[in-house]
C-alpha positions, -999 to 999 in steps of 0.1 A, spaced: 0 0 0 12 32 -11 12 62 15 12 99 6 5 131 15 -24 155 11 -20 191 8 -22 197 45 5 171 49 -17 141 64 -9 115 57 -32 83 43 -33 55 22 -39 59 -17 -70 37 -19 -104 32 -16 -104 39 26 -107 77 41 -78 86 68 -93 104 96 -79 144 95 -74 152 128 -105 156 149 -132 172 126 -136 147 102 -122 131 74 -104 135 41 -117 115 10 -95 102 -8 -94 112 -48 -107 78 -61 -135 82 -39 -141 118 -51 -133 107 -89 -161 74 -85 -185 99 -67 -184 123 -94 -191 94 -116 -219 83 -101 -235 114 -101 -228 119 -136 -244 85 -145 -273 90 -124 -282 122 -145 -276 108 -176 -298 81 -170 -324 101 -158 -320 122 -188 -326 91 -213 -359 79 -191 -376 114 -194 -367 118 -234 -377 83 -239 -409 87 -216 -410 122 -236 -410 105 -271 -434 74 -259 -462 100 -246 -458 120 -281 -457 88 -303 -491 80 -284 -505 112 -286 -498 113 -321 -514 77 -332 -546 83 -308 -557 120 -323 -549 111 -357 -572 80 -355 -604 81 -377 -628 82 -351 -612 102 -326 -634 134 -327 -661 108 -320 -646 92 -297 -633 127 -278 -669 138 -273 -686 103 -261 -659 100 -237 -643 132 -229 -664 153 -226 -656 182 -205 -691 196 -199 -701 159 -185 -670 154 -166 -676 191 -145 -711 176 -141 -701 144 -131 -671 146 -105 -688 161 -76 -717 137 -76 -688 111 -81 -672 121 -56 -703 121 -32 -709 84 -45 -671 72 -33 -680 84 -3 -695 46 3 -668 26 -15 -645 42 10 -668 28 38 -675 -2 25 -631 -4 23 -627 2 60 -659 -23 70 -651 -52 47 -612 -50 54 -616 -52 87 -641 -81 83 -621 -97 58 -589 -95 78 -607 -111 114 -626 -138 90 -595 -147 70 -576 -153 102 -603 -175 117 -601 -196 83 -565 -202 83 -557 -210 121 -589 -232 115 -569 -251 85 -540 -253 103 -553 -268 138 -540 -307 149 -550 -332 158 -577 -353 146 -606 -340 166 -601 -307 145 -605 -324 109 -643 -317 106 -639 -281 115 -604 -287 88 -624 -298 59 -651 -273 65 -629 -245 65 -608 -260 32 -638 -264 14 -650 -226 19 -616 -211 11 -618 -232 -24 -655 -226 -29 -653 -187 -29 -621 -188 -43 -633 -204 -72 -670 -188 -74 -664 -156 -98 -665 -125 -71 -701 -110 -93 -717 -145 -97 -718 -143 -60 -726 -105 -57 -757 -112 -75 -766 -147 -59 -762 -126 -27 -777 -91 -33 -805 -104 -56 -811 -142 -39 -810 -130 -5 -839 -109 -8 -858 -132 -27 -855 -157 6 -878 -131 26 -862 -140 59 -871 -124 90 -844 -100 105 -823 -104 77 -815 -68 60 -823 -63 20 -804 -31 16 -776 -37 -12 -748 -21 4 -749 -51 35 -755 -73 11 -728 -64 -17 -704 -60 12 -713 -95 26 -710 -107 -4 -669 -94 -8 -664 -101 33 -673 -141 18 -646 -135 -10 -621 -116 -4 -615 -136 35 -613 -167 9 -582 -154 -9 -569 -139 27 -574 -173 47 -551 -188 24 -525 -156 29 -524 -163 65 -522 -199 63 -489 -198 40 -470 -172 64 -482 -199 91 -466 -225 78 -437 -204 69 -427 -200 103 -401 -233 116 -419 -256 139 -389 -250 157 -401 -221 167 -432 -235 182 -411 -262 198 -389 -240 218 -420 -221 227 -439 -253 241 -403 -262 258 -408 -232 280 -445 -234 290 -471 -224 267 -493 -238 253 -497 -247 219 -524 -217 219 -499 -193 238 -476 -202 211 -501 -194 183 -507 -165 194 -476 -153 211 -450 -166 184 -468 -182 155 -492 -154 146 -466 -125 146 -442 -139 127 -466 -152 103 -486 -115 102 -447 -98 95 -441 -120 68 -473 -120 47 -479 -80 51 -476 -69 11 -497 -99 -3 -524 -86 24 -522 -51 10 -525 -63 -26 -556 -79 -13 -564 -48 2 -562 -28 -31 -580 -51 -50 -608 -49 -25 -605 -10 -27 -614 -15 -67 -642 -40 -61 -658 -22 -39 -674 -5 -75 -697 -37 -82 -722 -32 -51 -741 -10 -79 -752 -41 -96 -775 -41 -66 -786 -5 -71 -756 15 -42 -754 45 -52 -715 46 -51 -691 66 -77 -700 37 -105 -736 38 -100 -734 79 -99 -715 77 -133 -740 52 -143 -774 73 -136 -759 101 -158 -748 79 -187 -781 67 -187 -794 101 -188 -773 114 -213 -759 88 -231 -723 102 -228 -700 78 -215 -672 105 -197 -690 99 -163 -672 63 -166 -639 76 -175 -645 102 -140 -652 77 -122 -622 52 -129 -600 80 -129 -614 89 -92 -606 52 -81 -573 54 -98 -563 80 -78 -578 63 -45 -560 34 -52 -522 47 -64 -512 57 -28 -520 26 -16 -502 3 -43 -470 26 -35 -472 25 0 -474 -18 -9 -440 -18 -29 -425 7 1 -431 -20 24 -419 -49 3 -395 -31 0 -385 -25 27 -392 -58 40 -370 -76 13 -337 -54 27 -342 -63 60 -342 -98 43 -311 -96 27 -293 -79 57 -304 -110 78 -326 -89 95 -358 -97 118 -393 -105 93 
C-alpha cells in the first residue's frame, strides 16, 4: 500500500479507505471523489434518457390516438368536459361509500380470514371436521367468480324473505366481498403460518405455553410480519371491487357515473369515475412496494421478518 501526502501534509493510504484528519472529520481520498463524481454523472444521464424516452413514448401516443379516424367521435362520447364538471362532484359524493365499504369489509375480511387459516392449520384429529369445513370454503369462494356471487347474494338473499335479515344492497354487496375476499386472505395467512419453523413452536412449548400461547404469542406475529404486502395487494383489490355493489342499485361513484350515462348517453362519467378510483387506489399500491421493499432489505441484511 502506497502512502502519501495531502496538501495539509496528512498523511493516508492511496486507496479506496478515508484517513481520519485530525479531529473534525475526514479527508476523502481522490478515487473516492473521482467514482463519486461518476456516479452522479451517471445517475443524470440516466435520468436524462428515461424522461426523453418517456417524452418521445407520450408523443408517439399522442400522435397515433388523435390522428385515429374516429377520434373526434370518440373525444366527445368519452371526454367530454361539460359531463366530466357535471359528473365529478356527484362522483365524488358516490365514493363516499366505497371508501366505507373499504374500511368495514377489510376489517371483516382480515378477522374472518384469520379465523379460516388457524382453523386449516389446527392438529390433531378431533379438529378435521372443522379442517375440511374450513378447506372447502376457502376453495368454494375462491373459485365462485366474485359477481356470480354478488348477484346470488344481493339479488337471492332478498328473494328468501327472511325475518331479520336486511335487503339493503350495500350489507348485502359488502357481505358478499367479506365471503370472498377472506377466501383469498385465509389462504394468505395460512402460507406465512406455515412459513414460520416448527422450531419455533417447539422452543415455545419447551418453555411453558401452550400450543395456543404459542399461536398467538409466536406463531401469529411472525406469520402476520411475513405476509404483510400480499395482504395489502388484497387490500387494493378490495379497494377496486368495492365499484360492483351497484349491480345491486348502491349509489356509489359507478352507480353515480352510471345514472348520468343513462341520462345522457355520454360515456365521460365512466372515465371520472375510474380516474377517481385510480387515484384512490395509487397511494396505496405505492405504500405496498415501500413495504416490500422494505421488507425484502431487511431480508437480505439478515434482518428480523
Amino acid at each position: 500500500m502506497t502512502v502519501t501526502k495531502d496538501e495539509s501534509g496528512r498523511e493516508g493510504a492511496d486507496g479506496d479507505a478515508d484517513m481520519p484528519a485530525g479531529g473534525d472529520g475526514y479527508v476523502p481520498s481522490q478515487r473516492r471523489i473521482e467514482r463519486e463524481r461518476h456516479k452522479r454523472a451517471r445517475t443524470r444521464r440516466a435520468t436524462a434518457i428515461a424522461a426523453l424516452s418517456t417524452l418521445v413514448t407520450g408523443v408517439v401516443l399522442y400522435l397515433v390516438v388523435v390522428n385515429a379516424p374516429g377520434w373526434p367521435r370518440t373525444k366527445e362520447t368519452f371526454f367530454n368536459g361539460q359531463y366530466a364538471r357535471e359528473a365529478f362532484p356527484k362522483v365524488l359524493e358516490g365514493l363516499w361509500l366505497n371508501v366505507r365499504l373499504l374500511l368495514i369489509c377489510g376489517v371483516a375480511v382480515l378477522i374472518l380470514g384469520m379465523l379460516i387459516a388457524i382453523a386449516r392449520t389446527l392438529r390433531g384429529p378431533v379438529f378435521f371436521p372443522l379442517r375440511v369445513l374450513a378447506a372447502a370454503y376457502t376453495d368454494f369462494f375462491r373459485g365462485l367468480p366474485l359477481i356470480i356471487n354478488l348477484m346470488i347474494v344481493v339479488l337471492g338473499v332478498p328473494a328468501l324473505r327472511l325475518q331479520g335479515v336486511t335487503v339493503d344492497p350495500v350489507w348485502l354487496g359488502g357481505t358478499a366481498l367479506t365471503l370472498t375476499y377472506s377466501a383469498y386472505v385465509a389462504e394468505v395467512f395460512r402460507a406465512g403460518i406455515e412459513s414460520v419453523h416448527p422450531s419455533q413452536r417447539a422452543a415455545a412449548r419447551s418453555l411453558g405455553l401452550t400450543n395456543r400461547q404459542a399461536l398467538r404469542h409466536v406463531v401469529l406475529p411472525q406469520a402476520v410480519r411475513r405476509q404483510v404486502p400480499p395482504l395489502l395487494n388484497d387490500l387494493v383489490s378490495l379497494q377496486k371491487d368495492t365499484g360492483l355493489v351497484s349491480i345491486g342499485g348502491a349509489i356509489d361513484a359507478v352507480r353515480a357515473a352510471d345514472i348520468i350515462v343513462g341520462r345522457s348517453l355520454n360515456y365521460t362519467p365512466y372515465i371520472v369515475a375510474g380516474l377517481v378510483f385510480v387515484a384512490l387506489t395509487i397511494p396505496m399500491t405505492r405504500f405496498t412496494d415501500w413495504v416490500t421493499a422494505r421488507m425484502d432489505r431487511r431480508r437480505a441484511q439478515g434482518g428480523s421478518i
